[in-house]
VMD Tcl script that draws the C-alpha trace (Angstrom):
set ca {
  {5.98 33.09 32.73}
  {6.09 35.38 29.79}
  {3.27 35.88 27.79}
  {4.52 34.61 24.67}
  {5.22 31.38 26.45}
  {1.71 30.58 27.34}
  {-0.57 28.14 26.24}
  {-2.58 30.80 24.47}
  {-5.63 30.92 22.18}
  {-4.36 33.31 19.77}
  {-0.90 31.02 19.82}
  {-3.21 28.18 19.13}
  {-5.02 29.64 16.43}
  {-1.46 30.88 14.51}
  {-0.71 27.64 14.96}
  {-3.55 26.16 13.16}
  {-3.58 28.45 10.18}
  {-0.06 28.14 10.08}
  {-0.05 24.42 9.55}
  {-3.36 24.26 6.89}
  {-1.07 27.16 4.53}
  {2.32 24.88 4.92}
  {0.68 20.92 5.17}
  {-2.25 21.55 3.24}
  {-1.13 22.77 -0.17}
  {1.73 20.33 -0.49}
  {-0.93 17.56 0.25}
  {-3.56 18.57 -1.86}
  {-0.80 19.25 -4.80}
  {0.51 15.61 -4.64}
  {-2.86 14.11 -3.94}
  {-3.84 15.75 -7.07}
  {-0.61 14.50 -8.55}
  {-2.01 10.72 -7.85}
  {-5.27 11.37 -8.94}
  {-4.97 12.85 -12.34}
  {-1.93 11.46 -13.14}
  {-0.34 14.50 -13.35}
  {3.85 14.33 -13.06}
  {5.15 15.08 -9.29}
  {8.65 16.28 -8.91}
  {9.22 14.66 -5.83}
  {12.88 15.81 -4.86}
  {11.47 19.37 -4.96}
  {7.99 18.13 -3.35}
  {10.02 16.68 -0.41}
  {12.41 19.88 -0.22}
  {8.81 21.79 0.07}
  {7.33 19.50 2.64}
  {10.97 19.91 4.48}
  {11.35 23.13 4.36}
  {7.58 23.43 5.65}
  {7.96 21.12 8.52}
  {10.65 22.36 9.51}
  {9.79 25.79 9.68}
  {6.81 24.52 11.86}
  {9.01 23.22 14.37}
  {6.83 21.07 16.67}
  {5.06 17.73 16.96}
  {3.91 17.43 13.45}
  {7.84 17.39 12.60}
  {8.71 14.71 14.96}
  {5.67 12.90 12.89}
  {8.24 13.06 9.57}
  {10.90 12.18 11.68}
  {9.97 8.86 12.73}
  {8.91 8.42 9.17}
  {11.88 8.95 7.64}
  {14.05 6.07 10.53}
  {11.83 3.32 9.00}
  {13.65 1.99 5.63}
  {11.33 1.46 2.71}
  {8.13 3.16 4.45}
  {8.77 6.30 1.86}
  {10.45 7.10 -1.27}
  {14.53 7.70 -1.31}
  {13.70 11.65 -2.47}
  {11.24 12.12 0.84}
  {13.79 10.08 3.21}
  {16.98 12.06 1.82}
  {14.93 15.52 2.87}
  {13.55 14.52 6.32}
  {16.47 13.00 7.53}
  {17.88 16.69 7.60}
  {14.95 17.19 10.20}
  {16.70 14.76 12.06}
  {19.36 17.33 13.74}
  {19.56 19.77 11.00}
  {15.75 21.31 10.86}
  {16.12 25.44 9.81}
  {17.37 26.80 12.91}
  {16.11 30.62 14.98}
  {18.96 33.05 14.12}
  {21.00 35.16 16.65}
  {18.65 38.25 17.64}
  {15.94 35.51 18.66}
  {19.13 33.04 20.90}
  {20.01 36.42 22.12}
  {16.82 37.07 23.43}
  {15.78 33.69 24.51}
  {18.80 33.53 26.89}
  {18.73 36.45 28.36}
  {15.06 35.32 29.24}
  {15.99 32.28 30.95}
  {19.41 33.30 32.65}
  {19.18 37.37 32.67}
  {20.61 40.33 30.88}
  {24.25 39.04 31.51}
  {24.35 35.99 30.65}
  {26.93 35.79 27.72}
  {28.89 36.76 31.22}
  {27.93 33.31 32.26}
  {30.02 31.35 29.33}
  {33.61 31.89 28.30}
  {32.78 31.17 24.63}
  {29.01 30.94 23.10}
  {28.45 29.72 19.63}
  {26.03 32.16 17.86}
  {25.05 29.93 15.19}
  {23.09 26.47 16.13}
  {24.84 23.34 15.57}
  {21.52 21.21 15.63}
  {18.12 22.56 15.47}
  {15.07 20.31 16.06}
  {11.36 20.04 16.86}
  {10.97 22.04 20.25}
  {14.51 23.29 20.22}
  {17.92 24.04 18.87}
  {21.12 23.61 20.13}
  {24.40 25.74 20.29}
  {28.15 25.05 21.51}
  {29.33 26.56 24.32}
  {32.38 26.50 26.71}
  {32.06 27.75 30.48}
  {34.62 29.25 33.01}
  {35.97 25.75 34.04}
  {37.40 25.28 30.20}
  {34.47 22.42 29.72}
  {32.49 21.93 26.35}
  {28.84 22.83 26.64}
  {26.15 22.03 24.53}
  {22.80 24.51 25.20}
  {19.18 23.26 24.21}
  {17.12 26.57 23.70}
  {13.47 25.99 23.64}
  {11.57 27.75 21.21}
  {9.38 30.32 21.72}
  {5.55 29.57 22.06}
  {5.95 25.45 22.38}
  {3.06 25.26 25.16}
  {0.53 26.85 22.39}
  {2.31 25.08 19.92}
  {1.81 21.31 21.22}
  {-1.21 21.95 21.88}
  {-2.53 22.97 18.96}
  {-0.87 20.26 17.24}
  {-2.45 17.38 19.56}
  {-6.06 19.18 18.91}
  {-5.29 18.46 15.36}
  {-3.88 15.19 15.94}
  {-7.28 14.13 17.80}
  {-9.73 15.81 14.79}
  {-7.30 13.07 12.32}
  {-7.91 10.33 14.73}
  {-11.53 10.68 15.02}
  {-11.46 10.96 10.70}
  {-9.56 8.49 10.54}
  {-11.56 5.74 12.95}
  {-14.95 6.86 10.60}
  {-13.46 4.32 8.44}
  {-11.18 2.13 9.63}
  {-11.94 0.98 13.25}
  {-9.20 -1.59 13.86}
  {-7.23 0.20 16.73}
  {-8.84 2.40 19.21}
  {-7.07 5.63 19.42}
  {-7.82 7.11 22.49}
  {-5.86 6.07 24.59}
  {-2.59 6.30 21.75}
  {-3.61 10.21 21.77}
  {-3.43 10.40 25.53}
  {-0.11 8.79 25.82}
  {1.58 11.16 23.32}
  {-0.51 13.90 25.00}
  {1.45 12.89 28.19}
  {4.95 12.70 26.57}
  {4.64 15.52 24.49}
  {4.22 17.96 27.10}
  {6.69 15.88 29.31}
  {9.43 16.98 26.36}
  {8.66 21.13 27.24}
  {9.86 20.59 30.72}
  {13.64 20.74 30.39}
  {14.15 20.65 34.16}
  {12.83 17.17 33.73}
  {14.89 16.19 30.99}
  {17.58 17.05 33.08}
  {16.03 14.50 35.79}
  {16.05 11.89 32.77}
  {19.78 12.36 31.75}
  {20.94 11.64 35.49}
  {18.67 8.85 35.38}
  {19.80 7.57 32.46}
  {23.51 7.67 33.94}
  {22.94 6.03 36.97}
  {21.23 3.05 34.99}
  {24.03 2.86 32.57}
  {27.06 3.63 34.44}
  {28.26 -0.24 34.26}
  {28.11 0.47 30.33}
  {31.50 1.19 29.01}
  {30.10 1.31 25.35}
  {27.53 4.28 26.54}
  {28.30 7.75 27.32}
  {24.95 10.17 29.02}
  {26.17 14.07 29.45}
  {26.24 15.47 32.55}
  {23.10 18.65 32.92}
  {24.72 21.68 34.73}
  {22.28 22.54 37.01}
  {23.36 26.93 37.51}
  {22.96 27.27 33.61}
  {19.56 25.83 33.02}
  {16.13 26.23 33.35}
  {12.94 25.21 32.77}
  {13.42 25.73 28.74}
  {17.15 25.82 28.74}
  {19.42 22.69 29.18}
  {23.03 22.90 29.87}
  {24.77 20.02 29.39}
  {28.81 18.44 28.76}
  {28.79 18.51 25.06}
  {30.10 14.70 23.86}
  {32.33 14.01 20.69}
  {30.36 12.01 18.15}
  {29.35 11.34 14.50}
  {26.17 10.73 13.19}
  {25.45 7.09 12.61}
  {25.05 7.15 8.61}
  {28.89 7.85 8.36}
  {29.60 4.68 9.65}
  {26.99 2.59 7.63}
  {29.08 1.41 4.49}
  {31.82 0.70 7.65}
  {33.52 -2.98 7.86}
  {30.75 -5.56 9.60}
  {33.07 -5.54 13.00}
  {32.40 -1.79 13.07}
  {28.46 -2.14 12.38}
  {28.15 -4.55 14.55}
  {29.89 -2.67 17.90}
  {27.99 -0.07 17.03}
  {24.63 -1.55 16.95}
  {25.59 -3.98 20.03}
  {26.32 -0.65 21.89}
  {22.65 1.03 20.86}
  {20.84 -2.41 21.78}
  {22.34 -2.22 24.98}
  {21.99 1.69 25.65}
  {18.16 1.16 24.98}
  {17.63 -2.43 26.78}
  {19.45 -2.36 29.61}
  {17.58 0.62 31.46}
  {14.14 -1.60 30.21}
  {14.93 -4.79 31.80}
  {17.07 -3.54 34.38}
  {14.54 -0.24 35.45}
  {11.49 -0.91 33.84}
  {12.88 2.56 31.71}
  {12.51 3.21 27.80}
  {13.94 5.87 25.38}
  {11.21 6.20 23.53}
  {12.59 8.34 20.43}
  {15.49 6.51 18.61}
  {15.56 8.93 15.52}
  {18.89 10.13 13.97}
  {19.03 13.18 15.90}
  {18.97 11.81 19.30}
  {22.34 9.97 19.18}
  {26.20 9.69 18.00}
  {28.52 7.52 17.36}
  {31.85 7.73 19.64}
  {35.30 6.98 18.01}
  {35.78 3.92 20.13}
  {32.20 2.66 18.18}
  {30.53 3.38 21.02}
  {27.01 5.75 21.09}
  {26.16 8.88 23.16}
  {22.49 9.50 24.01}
  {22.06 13.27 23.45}
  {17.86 13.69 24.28}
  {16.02 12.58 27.16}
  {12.93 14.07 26.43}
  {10.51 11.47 25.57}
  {11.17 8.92 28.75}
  {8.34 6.13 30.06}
  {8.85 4.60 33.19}
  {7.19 1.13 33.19}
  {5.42 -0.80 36.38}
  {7.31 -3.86 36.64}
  {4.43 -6.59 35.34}
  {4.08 -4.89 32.20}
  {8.57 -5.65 31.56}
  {7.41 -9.65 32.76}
  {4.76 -9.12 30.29}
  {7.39 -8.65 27.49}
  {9.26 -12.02 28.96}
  {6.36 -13.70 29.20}
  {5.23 -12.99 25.87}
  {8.84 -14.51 24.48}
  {9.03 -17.69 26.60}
  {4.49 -18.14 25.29}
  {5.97 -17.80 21.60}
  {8.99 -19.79 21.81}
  {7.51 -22.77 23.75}
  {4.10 -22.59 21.76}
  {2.46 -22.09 25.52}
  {-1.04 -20.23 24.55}
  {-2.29 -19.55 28.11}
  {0.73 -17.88 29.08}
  {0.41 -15.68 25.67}
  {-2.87 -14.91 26.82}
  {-1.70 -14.27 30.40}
  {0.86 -11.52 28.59}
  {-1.77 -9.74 26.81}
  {-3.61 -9.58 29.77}
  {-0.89 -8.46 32.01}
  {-0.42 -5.23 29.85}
  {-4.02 -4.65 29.70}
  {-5.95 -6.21 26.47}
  {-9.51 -7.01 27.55}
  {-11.67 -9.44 26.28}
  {-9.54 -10.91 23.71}
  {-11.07 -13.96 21.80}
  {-9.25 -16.87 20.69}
  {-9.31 -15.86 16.87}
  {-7.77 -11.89 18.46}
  {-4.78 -13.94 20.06}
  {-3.67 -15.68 17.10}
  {-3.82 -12.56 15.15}
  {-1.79 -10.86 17.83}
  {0.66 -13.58 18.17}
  {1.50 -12.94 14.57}
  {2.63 -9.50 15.11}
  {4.46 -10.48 18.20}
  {6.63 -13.70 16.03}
  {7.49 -11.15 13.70}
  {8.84 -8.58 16.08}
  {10.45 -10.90 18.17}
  {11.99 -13.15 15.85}
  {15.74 -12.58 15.77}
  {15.81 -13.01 19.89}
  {14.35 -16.99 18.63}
  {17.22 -17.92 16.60}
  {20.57 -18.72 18.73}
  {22.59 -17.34 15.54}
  {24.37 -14.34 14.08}
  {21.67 -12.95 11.67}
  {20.45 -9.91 10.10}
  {17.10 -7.86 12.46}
  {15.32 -8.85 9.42}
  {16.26 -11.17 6.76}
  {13.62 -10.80 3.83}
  {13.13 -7.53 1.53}
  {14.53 -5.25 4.25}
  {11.22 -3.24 5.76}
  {8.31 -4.05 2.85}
  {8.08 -7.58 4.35}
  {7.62 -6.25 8.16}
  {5.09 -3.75 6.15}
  {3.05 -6.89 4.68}
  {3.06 -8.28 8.07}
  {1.69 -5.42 9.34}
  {-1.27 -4.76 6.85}
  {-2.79 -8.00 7.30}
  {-2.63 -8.21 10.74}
  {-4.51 -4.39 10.43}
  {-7.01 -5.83 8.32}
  {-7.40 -9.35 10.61}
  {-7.46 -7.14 13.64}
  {-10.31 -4.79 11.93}
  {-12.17 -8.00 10.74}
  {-12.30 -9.26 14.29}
  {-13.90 -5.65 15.28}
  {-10.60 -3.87 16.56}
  {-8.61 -3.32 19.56}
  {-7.57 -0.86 22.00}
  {-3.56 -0.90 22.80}
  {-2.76 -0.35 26.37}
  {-1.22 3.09 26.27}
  {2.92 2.06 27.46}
  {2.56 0.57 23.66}
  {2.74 3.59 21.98}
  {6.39 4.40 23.22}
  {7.60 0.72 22.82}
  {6.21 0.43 19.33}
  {8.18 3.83 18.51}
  {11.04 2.81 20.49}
  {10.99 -0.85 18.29}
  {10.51 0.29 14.95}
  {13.41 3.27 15.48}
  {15.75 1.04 17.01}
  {14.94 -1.58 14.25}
  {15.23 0.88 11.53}
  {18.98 1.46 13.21}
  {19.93 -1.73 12.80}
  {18.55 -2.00 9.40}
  {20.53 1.13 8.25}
  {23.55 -0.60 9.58}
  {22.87 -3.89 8.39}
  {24.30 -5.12 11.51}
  {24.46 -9.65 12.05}
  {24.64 -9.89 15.84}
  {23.45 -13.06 17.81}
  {20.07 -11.04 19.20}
  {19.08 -14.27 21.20}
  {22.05 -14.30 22.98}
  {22.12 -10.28 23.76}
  {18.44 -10.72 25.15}
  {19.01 -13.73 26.90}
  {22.21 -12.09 29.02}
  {19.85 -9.10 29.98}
  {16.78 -11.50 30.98}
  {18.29 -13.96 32.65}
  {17.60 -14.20 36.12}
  {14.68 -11.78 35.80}
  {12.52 -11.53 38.83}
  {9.60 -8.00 38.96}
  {10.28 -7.62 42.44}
  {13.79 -7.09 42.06}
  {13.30 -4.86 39.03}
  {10.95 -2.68 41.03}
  {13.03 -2.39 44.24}
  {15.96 -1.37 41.66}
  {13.41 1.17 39.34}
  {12.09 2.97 43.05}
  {15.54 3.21 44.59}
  {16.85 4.70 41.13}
  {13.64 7.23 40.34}
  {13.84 8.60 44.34}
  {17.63 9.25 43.77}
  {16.69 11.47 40.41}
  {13.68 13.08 41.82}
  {11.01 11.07 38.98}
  {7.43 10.18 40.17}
  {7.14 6.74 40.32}
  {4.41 6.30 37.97}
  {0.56 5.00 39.29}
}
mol new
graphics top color blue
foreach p $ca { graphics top sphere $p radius 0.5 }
foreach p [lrange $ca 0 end-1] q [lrange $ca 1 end] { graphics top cylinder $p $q radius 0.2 }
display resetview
């Protein structure tokens, strides 16, 4: 391994001043701003804080990412900015690609390609990407790593534990240990490209029956460990096709609940990072999944959980709610705790309830799911807080991106019915013969 690719404590320490001289002035300017009243331009602010993030690369970008899927969470000027970190973050020019490759596939290996694009067509939080075209004639796309990502993360989730610990000093509501460890996990999952590449043939064998879904295919002589190869798939980004007739939305979003739910029910699998970037729409309204790096493989009882959790709400059956909270590992929840759950849990799941074409959310687009979410914060706090089984961290980012794409497209599909085709006849045993026979094909643990 080369040194600059090391987990080192120099790298660490760049890292840290790096991200107090970027993060740190914007914040205190605009806090300032608030406090004394004083006029904020906030297209330029959000520019600043773009440009800044961006330049970061990293974990604390994927944190404005996720922001910026969820309508109504920030101003128009701050969304309009971080989208563009979404697949069009400030990419590394030539003399570093040049340099990078030849690290990862030796001296010659612009030898290796017919045709290799020297200026990035997406750039992103650990990587960027460039077009290619090899011997054969085939498109390529190549995800280059950048350089120092093992000091990198880990400065970043040394930060990210100093803000948890501030921030549970005051409010004490959710536990965050565990929440930290689980991103921990994932993030440094996401530097390992040769398991990506594991992911995306996963992700092919469990939707090959899925006409409306299209995984590229890794080429395994022209990758490594921090460079993927993969068949590069036609596509446009999904905003183009938001103002699109209702039949259009609606494909589109049909195709994206079924890309994401169909590997869940069917594997026990989850993407769990639905942001712009990680998807396009196909000219038949169909969606290609372009980034497998943030994967969670699920033990079968916690995907029963989910169903169990549906069929408790809809038939008003409290022991079998409580039986669902137990089954993905709540502790020592009291009566009062369950109801206060159960009101997060009718929210999210209520367009599967209704047996009707309707909006994901049919009252003042995301503030209402926002007002939901505050007071069951401040009921849960009241009650002296709660610790979230870990797998909830990916399926709560996994829900709200996914929601937030079918907000943006303002899609009115029966959900009940789509849900009800990919749960019926669930059983966990066959779910985890399926998941063990798929994950020893690809080569993925099967996890504890």
């Amino acid at each position: 391994m080369a040194n600059n690719e090391e987990n080192t404590v120099g790298g660490r320490l760049r890292r840290y001043a790096r991200v107090g001289a970027a993060v740190g002035g914007l914040g205190v300017r605009f806090g300032a701003g608030r406090l004394f009243g004083i006029e904020v331009d906030k297209g330029k602010h959000a520019a600043e804080l773009t440009a800044a993030l961006g330049g970061l690369k990293g974990p604390l970008m994927k944190v404005a990412q996720l922001m910026s899927t969820i309508p109504d969470a920030l101003p128009d000027e701050y969304v309009k900015e971080l989208i563009q970190l979404q697949s069009d973050a400030p990419s590394m020019g030539w003399p570093f690609v040049k340099r990078r490759m030849a690290a990862e596939l030796g001296p010659d290996w612009e030898k290796k390609f017919s045709e290799f694009g020297r200026e990035a067509v997406a750039a992103a939080s650990l990587g960027q990407v460039h077009r290619a075209r090899g011997h054969d004639g085939a498109a390529l796309a190549c995800k280059l790593q950048y350089p120092d990502m093992n000091s990198t993360v880990e400065a970043d989730l040394r930060q990210l534990r100093l803000i948890f610990a501030v921030y549970e000093r005051y409010d004490r509501a959710v536990k965050t240990q565990d929440i930290h460890a689980e991103i921990s996990a994932r993030l440094r999952e996401e530097l390992d490209y040769d398991l990506e590449a594991r992911h995306m043939r996963l992700y092919a064998l469990m939707l090959k029956d899925e006409d409306s879904v299209s995984v590229p295919e890794p080429v395994s002589g022209l990758s490594t460990r921090r460079l993927l190869t993969m068949s590069w798939l036609d596509g446009v980004k999904l905003l183009t096709v938001k103002d699109a007739p209702l039949a259009r939305r609606n494909r589109v979003a049909t195709a994206m609940f079924r890309a994401w739910y169909v590997p869940f029910y069917y594997y026990g699998v989850i993407h769990g990072d639905p942001h712009l970037g990680n998807y396009s729409v196909r000219a038949d309204d169909g969606v290609n999944l372009l980034d497998f790096g943030c994967i969670r493989v699920f033990p079968p009882k916690f995907v029963g959980g989910v169903i169990d959790l549906y069929n408790a709400l809809d038939r008003g059956d409290q022991a079998l709610a409580v039986h669902a909270y137990e089954t993905w590992g709540f502790k020592g929840l009291s009566k009062e705790m369950i109801a206060v759950l159960n009101q997060w849990a009718a929210f999210v799941y209520a367009p599967l309830m209704e047996n009707r074409p309707r909006l994901i959310q049919e009252t003042n687009s995301g503030v209402y799911g926002r007002e939901v979410a505050e007071k069951v914060h401040r009921d849960i706090r009241r009650l002296g807080g709660v610790t979230p089984p870990r797998e909830f961290v990916l399926m709560d980012r996994a829900a709200i991106g996914l929601g937030s794409v079918f907000l943006h497209l303002n899609a009115k599909i029966n959900w009940h019915q789509l849900f009800h085709e990919l749960i019926s006849g669930f059983e966990a045993k066959t779910l985890a013969k399926r998941q063990a026979a798929a994950l020893k094909k690809t080569g993925i643990e099967t996890p504890a």
